[in-house]
DSSP file (Angstrom, degrees, kcal/mol; ACC not computed):
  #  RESIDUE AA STRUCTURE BP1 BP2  ACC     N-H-->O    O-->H-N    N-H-->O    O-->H-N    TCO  KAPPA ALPHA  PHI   PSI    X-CA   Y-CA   Z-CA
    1    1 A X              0   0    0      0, 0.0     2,-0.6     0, 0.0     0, 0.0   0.000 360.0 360.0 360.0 123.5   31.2  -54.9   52.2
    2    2 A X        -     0   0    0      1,-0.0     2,-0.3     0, 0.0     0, 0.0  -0.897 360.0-145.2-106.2 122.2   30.3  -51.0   51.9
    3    3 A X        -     0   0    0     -2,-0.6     2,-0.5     0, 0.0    -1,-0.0  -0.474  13.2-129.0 -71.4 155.8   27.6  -50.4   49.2
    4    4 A X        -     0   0    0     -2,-0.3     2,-0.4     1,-0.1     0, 0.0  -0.763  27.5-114.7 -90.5 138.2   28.0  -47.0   47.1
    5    5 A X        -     0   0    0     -2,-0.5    -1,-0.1     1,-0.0     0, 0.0  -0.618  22.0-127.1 -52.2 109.9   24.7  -44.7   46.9
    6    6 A X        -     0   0    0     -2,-0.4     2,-0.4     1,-0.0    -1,-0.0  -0.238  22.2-150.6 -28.9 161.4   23.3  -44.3   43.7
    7    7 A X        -     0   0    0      2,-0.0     2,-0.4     0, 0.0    -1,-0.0  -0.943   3.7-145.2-125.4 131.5   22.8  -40.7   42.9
    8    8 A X        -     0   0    0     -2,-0.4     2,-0.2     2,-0.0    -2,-0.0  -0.791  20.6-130.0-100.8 142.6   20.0  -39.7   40.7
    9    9 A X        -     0   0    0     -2,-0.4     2,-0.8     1,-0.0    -2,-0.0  -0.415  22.9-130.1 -77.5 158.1   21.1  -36.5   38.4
   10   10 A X        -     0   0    0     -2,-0.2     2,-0.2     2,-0.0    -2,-0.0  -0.831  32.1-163.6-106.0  85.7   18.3  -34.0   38.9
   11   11 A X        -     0   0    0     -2,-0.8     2,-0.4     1,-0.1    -3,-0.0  -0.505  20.8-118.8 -96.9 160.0   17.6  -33.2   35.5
   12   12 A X        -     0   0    0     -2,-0.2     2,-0.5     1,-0.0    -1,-0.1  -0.557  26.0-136.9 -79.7 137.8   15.6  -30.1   34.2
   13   13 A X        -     0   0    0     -2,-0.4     2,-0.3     3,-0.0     3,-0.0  -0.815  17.5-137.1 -98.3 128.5   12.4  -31.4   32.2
   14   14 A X        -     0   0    0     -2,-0.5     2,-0.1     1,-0.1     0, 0.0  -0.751  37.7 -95.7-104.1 132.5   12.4  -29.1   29.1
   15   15 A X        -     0   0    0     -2,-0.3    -1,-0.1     1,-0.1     3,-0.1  -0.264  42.8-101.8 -53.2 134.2    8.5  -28.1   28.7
   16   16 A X        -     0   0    0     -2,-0.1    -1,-0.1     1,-0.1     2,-0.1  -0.179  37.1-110.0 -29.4 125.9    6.4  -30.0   26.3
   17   17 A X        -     0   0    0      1,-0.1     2,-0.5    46,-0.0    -1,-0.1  -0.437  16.1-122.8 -51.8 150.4    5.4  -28.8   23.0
   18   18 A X        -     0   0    0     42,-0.1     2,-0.1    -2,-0.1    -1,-0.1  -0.868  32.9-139.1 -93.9 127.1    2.5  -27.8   21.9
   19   19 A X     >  -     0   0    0     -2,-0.5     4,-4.4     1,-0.1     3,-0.1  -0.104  30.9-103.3 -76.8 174.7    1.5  -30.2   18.7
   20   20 A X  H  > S+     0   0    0      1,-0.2     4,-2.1     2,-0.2     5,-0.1   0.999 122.2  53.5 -68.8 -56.3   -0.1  -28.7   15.9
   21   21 A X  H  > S+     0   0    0      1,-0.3     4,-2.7     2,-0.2    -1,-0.2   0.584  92.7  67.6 -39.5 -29.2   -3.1  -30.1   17.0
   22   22 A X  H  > S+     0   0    0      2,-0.2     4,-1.1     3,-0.1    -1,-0.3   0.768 103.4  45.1 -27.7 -75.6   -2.9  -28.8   20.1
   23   23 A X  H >X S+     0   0    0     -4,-4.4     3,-2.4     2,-0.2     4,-2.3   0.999 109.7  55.4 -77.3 -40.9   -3.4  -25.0   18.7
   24   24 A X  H >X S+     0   0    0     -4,-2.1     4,-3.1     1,-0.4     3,-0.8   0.906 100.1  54.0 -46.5 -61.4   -6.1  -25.9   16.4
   25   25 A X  H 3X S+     0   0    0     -4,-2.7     4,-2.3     1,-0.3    -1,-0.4   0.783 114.5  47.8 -49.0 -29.5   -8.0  -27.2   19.1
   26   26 A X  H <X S+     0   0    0     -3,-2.4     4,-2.0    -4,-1.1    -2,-0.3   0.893 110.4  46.5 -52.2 -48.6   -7.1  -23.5   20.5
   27   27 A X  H <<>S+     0   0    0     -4,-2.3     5,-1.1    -3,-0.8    -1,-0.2   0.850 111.4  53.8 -82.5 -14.1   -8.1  -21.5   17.4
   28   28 A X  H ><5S+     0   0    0     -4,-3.1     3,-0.8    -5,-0.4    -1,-0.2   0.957 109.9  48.2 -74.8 -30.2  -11.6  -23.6   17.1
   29   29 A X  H 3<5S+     0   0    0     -4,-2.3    -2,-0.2    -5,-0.3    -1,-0.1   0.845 116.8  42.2 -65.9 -22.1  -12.5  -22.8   20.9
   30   30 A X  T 3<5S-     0   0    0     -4,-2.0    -1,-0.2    -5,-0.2    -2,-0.1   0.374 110.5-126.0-108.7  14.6  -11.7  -19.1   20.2
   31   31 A X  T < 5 +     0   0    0     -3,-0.8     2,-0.2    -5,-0.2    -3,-0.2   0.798  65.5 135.0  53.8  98.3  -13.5  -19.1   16.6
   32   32 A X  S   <S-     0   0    0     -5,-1.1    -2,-0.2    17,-0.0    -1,-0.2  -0.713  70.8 -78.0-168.8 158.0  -10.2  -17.8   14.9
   33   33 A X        -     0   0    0     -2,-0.2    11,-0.1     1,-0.1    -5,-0.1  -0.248  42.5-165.2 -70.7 125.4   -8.9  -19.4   11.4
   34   34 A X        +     0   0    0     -7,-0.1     2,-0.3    -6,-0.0    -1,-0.1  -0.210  54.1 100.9 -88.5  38.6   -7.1  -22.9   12.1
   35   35 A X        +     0   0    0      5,-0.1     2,-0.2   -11,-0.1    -2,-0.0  -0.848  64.4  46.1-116.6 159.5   -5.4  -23.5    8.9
   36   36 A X  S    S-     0   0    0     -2,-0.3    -2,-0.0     4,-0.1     0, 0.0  -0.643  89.3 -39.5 106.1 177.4   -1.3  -22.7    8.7
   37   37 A X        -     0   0    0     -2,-0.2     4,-0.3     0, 0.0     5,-0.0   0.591  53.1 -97.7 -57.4-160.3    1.4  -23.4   10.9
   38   38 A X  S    S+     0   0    0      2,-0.1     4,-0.1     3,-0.1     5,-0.0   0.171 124.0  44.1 -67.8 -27.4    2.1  -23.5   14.5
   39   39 A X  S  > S+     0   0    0      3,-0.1     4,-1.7     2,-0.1     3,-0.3   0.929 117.0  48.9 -80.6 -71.2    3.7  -19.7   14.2
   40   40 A X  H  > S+     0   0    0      1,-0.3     4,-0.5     2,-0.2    -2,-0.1   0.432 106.8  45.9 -82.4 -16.4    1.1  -18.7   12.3
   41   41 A X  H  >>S+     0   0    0     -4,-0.3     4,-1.9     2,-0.2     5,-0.5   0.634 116.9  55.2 -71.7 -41.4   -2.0  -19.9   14.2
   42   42 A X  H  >5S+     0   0    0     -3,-0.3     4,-1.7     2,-0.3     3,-0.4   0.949 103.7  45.0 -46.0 -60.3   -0.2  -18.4   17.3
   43   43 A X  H  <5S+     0   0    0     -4,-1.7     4,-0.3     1,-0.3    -1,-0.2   0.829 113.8  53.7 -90.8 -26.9    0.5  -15.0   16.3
   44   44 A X  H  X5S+     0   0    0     -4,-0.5     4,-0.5    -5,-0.2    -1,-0.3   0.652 111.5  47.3 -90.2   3.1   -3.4  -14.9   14.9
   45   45 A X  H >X5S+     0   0    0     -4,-1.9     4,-2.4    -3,-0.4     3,-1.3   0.806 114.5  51.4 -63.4 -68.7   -4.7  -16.2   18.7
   46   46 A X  H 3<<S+     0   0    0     -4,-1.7    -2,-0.2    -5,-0.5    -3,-0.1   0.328 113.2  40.1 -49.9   0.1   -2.5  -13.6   20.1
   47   47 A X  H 34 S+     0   0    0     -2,-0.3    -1,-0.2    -4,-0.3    -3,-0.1   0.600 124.0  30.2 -96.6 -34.7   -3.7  -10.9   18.2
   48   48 A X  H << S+     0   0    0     -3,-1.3    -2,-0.2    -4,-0.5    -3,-0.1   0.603 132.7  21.5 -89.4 -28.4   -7.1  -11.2   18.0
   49   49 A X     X  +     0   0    0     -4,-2.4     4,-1.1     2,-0.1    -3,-0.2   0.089  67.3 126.6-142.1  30.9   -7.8  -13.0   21.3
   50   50 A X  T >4 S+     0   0    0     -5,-0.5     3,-1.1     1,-0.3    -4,-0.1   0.856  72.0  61.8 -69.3 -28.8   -5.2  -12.6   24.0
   51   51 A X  T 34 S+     0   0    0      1,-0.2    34,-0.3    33,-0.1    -1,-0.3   0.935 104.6  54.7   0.3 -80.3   -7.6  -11.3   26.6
   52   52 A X  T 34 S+     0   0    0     32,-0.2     2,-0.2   -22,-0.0    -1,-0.2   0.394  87.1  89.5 -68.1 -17.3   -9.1  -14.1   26.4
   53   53 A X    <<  -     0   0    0     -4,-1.1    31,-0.1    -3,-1.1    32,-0.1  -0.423  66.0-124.0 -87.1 151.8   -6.6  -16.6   26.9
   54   54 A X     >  -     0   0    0     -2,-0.2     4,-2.3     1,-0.1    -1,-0.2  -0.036  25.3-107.2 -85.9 179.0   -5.6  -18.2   30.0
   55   55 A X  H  > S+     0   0    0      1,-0.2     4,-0.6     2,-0.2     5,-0.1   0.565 123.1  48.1 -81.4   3.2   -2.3  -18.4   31.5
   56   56 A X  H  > S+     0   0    0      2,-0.2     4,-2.8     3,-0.1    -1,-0.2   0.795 111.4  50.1 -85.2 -68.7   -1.8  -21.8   30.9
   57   57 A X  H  > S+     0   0    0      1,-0.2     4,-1.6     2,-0.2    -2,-0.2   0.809 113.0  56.4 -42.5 -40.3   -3.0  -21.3   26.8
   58   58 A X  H  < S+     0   0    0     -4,-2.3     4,-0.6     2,-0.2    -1,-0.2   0.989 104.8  44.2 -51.5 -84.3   -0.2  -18.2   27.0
   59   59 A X  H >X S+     0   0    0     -4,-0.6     4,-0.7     2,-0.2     3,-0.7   0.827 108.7  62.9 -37.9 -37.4    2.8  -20.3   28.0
   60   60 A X  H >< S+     0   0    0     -4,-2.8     3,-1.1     1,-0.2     2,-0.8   0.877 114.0  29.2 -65.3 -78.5    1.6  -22.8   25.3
   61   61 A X  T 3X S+     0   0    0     -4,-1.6     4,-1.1     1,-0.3    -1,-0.2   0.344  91.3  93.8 -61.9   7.3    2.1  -20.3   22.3
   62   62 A X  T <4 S+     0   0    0     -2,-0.8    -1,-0.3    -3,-0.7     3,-0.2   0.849  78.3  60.0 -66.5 -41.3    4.6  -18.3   23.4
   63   63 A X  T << S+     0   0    0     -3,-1.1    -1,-0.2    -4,-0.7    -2,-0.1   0.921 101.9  49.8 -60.6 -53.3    7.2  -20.1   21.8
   64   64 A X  T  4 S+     0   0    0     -4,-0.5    -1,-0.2   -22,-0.0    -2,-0.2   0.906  79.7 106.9 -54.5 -34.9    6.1  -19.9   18.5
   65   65 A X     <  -     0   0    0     -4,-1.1   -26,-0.1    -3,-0.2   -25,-0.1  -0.248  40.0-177.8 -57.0 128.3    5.5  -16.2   18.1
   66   66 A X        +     0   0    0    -27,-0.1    -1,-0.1     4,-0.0     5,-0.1   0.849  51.7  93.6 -96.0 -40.9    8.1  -14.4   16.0
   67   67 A X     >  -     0   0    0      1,-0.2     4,-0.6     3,-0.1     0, 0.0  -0.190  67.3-147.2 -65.0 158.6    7.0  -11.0   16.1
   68   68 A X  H  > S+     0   0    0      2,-0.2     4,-1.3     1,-0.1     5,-0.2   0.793  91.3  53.5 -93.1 -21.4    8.5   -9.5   18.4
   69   69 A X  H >> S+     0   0    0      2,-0.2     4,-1.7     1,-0.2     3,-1.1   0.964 108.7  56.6 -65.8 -51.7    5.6   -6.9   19.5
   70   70 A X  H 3> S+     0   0    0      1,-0.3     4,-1.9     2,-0.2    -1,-0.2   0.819 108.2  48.6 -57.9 -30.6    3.3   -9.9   19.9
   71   71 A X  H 3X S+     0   0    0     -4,-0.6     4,-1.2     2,-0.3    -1,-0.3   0.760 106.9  50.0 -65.7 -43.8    5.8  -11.5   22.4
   72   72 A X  H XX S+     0   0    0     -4,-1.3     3,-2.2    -3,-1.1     4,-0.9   0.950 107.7  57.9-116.0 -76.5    6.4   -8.9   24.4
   73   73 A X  H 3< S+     0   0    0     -4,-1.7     3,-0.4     1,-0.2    -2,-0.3   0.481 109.1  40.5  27.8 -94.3    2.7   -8.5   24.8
   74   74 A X  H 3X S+     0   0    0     -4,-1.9     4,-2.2     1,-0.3     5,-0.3   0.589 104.4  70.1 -92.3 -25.2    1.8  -11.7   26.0
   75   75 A X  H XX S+     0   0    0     -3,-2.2     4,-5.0    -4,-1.2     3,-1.5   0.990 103.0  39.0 -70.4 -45.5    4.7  -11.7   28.0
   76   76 A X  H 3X S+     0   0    0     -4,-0.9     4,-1.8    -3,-0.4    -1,-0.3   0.679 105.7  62.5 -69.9   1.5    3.3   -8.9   30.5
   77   77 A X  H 3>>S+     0   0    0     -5,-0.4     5,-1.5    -4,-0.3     4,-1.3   0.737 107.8  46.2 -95.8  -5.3    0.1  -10.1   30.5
   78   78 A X  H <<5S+     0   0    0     -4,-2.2    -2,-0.2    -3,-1.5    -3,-0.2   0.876 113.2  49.9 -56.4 -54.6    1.9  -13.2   32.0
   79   79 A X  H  <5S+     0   0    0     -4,-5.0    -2,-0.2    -5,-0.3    -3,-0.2   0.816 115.7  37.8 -46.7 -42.5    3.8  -11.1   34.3
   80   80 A X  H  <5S-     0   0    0     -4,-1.8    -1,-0.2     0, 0.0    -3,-0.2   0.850 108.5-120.7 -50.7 -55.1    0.8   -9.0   35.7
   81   81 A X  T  <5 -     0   0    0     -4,-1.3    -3,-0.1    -5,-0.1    -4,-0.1   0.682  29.3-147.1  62.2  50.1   -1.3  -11.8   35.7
   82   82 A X      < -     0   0    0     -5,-1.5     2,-1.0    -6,-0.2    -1,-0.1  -0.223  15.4-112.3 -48.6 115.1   -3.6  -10.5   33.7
   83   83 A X        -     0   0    0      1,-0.1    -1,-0.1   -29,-0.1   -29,-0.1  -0.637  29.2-125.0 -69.6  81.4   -7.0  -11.7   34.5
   84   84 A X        -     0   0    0     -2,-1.0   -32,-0.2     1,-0.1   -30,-0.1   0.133  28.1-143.1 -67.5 123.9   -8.3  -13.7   31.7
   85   85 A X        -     0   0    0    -34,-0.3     2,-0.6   -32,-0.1    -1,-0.1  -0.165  18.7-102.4 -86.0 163.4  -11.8  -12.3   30.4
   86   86 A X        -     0   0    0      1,-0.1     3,-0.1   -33,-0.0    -1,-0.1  -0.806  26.9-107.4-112.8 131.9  -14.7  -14.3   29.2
   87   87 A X        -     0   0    0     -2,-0.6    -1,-0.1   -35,-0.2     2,-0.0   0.204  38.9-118.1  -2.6 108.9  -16.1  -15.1   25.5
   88   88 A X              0   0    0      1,-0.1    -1,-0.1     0, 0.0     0, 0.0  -0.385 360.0 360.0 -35.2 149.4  -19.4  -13.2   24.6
   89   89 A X              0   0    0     -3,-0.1    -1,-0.1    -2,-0.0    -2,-0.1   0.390 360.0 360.0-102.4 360.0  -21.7  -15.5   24.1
């Protein structure tokens, strides 16, 4: 009696969203307005504090930005690896 191999499909894991909650907690750490959307909380980190944000904190909000200036932005400072600066205190 020959058993057949299973084969596990390799599937691609589509990244998590980021919940709404999720950017607030972003826009309180970086003292910037939390109220709004998911778009709209986005495009005001990323305008106001994108320095500051880490590469990780980038990837999360990228998907939400519509403008397109803001996007492209954030996208080289992914690419570079843009060296994320720190808060005044």
């Amino acid at each position: 009696m020959v058993k057949k191999k299973s084969r596990k499909k390799n599937k691609r894991l589509s990244p998590k969203k980021a919940s709404l909650s999720d950017i607030k907690k972003l826009a309180k750490k970086y003292n910037v307005t939390d109220n709004g959307s998911r778009s709209h909380i986005s495009s005001v980190l990323c305008s106001a504090r994108s320095s500051y944000l880490s590469k990780k904190e980038r990837k999360m909000i990228l998907p939400f930005l519509k403008n397109s200036k803001n996007k492209t932005i954030l996208l080289q400072m992914i690419k570079t690896n843009e060296a994320q600066k720190k808060l005044p205190q």
